[in-house]
C-alpha positions in Angstrom: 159.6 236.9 157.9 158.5 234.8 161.3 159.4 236.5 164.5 160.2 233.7 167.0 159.0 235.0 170.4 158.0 233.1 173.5 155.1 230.7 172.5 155.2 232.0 169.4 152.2 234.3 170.4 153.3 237.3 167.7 153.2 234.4 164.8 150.0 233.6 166.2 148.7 236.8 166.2 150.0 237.8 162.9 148.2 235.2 161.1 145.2 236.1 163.0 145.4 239.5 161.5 146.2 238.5 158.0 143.4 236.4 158.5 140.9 238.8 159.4 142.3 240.8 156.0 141.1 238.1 153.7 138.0 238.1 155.7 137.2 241.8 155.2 137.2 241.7 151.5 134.9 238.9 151.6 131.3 239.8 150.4 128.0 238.5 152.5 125.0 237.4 150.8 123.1 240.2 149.5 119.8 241.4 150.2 116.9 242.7 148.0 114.4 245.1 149.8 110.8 245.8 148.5 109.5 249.4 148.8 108.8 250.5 152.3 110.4 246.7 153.1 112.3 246.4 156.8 114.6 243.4 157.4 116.9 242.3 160.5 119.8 241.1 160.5 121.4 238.9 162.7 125.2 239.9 163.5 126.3 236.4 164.7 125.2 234.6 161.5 126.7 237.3 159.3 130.0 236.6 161.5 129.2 232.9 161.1 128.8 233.1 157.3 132.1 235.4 157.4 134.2 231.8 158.7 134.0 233.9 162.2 131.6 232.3 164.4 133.6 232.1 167.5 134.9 235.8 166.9 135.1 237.9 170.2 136.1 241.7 169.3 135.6 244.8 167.3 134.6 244.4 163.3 132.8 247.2 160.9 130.0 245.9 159.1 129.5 247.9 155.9 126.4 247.7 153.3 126.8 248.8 149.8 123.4 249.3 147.5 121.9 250.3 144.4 119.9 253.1 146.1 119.1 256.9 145.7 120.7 258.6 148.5 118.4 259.3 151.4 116.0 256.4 150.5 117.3 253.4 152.7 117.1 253.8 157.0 119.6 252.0 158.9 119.2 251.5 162.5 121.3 249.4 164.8 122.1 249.1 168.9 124.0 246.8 171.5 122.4 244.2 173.1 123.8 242.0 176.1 123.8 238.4 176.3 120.4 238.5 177.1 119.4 239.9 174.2 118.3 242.9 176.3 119.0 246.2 174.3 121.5 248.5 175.7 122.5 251.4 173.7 122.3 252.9 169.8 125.0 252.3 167.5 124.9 255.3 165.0 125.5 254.3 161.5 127.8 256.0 159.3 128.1 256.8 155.5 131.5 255.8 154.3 133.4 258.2 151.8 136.4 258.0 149.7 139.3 260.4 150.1 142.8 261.3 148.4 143.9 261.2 151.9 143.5 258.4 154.3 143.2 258.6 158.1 143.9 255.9 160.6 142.3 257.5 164.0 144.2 254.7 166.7 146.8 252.0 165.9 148.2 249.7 168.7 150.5 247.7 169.4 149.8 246.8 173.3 148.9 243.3 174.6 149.7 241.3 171.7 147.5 244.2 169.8 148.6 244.7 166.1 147.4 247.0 163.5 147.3 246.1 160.1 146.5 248.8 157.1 145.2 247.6 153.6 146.1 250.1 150.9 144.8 250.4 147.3 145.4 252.1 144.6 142.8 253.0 142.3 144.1 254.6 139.5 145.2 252.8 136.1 149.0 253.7 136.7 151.0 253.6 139.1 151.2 255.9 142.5 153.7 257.0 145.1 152.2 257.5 148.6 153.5 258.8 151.8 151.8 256.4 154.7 152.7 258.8 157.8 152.7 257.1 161.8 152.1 259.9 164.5 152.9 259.1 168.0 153.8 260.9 171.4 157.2 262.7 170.6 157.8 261.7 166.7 156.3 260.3 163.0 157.5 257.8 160.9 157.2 257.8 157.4 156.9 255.0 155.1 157.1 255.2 151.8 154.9 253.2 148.8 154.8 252.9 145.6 151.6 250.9 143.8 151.1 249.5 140.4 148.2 250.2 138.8 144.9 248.6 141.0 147.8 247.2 143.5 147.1 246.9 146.7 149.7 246.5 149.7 149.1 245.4 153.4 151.2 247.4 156.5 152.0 245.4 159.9 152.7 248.1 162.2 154.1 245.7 164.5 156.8 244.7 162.0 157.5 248.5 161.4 158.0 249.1 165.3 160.0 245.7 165.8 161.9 246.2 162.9 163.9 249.2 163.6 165.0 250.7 160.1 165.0 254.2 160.2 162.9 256.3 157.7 164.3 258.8 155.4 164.4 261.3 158.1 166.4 259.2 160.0 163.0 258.5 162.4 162.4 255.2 164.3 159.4 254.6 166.1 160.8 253.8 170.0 160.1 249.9 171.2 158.2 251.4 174.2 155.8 253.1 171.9 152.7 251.3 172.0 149.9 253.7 170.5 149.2 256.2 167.6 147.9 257.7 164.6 148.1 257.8 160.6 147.6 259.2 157.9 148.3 259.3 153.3 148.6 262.8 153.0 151.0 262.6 149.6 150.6 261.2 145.7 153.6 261.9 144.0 155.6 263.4 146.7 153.4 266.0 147.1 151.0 267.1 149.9 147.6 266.4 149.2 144.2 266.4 151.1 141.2 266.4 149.0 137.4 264.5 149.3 136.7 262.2 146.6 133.2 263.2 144.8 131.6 260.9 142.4 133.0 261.8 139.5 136.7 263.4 139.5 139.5 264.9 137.1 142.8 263.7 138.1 145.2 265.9 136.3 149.0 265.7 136.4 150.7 268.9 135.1 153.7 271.5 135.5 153.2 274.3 137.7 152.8 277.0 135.4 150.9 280.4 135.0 147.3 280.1 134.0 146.5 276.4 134.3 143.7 277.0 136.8 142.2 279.7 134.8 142.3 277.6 131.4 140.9 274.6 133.3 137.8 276.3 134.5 137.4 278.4 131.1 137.1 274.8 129.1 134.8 273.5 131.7 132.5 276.4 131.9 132.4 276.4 128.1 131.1 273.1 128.1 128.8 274.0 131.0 130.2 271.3 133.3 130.2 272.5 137.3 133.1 272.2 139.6 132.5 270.6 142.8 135.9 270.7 144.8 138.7 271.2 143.5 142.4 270.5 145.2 146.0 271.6 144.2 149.3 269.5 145.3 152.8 270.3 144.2 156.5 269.4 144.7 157.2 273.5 144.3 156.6 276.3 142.3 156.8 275.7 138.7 157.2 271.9 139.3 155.2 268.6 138.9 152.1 269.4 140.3 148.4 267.7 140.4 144.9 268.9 140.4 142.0 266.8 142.3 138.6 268.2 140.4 135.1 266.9 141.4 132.3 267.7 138.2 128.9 267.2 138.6 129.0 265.2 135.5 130.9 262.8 132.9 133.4 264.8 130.2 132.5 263.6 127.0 135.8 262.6 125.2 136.2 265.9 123.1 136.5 268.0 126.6 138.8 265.6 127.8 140.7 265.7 124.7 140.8 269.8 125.2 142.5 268.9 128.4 145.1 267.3 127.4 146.1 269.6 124.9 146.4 272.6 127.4 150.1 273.0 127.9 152.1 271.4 130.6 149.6 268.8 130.9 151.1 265.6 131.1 147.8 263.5 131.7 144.4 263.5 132.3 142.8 260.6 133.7 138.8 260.8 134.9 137.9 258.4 137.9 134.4 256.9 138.7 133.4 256.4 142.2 
């Protein structure tokens, strides 16, 4: 849906935004490093390659490699127009987590937040996309298929005015705020993803937790983290498990035969 305001500068921005979507799942060319190798980069022809040579603004530049951790350096700083250094910009690992924070939205000055969101499992998923701001939150609900993924203009949301299912709106002169996924399911959830993780979906019942970990240690596999969710007590409920290792197919099996398991699905990051 268009939104026809003066000079059409929220259309304008919109596709701006969607724009800059399709360009951040756009991959730059890579880059092969010999041992002990060091190689610059030059952010303007990455943006230039990127279709965003004229760009003026904030953008996340993110490398992902085939390396051991600890054995590549990255280094990077602000420089003027002079090319005159300024100050260090601290590079950051990036993580995956069951639950997703959004540190500052804004809507002020023509400002508009958008928020990709993908789901990663092979069926489909019922989030809980939260909006904090001064005095209230607004909840929106969403429901992926399987690998789906679903943008969020928080500009729409404001604009349009529907209330949630707590009867919130977020007030027209709220301009600023936070987010946050904190459900799957319906059912609060806050866990750190580790490389490889059990995503079990069961009743809550007596003794899961105890027949989980006696299967596992059997088979000599180590938990890592492990996170509970559930609707209530002796409801649906799901278990977030990080292992140190890949189940072979007969532990997995034992899984799902433990009772009031309805599925077991392992997930590779």
């Amino acid at each position: 849906m268009k939104h026809e305001l003066a000079s059409n500068e929220y259309n304008k921005r919109r596709e701006q935004c969607e724009a800059g979507v399709r360009v951040l799942s756009a991959r730059l060319p890579g880059i092969n490093l010999l041992p002990y190798q060091t190689e610059s980069l030059d952010v303007m022809s990455l943006l230039s390659v990127s279709g965003l040579k004229n760009f003026n603004g904030s953008f996340n530049l993110v490398f992902d490699g085939e390396a051991r951790r600890g054995a590549l350096i990255l280094a990077s700083g602000s420089v003027d127009q002079t090319n005159t250094y300024v100050f260090e910009v601290v590079p950051r690992g990036v993580t995956e987590s069951a639950a997703k924070s959004l540190q500052y939205w804004s809507t002020w000055n023509g400002d508009d937040t958008m928020v990709a969101v993908w789901n990663p499992a092979d069926e489909a998923q019922d989030f809980a996309f939260t909006l904090f701001f001064t005095g209230g939150h607004y909840i929106v609900p969403l429901h992926l298929e399987p690998r789906a993924t679903r943008t969020l203009n928080v500009s729409e949301i404001v604009q349009n005015q529907v209330p949630d299912a707590e009867g919130n709106v977020i007030p027209a002169s709220v301009h600023a705020g936070t987010a946050k996924i904190v459900e799957v399911k319906g059912m609060a959830l806050e866990a750190d993803f580790h490389p490889v993780m059990l995503l079990i979906n069961n009743l809550d019942k007596p003794g899961f937790i105890g027949a989980l970990g006696t299967i596992l240690g059997e088979a000599n596999i180590n938990i890592a983290t492990f996170h509970l969710g559930r609707e209530a007590a002796e409801r649906d409920a799901i278990a977030i498990v990080g292992v140190d290792q890949v189940l072979p197919e007969a532990i997995q099996h034992k899984l799902r035969a433990l009772p009031h398991v309805r599925y077991v699905k392992v997930l590779r990051f």
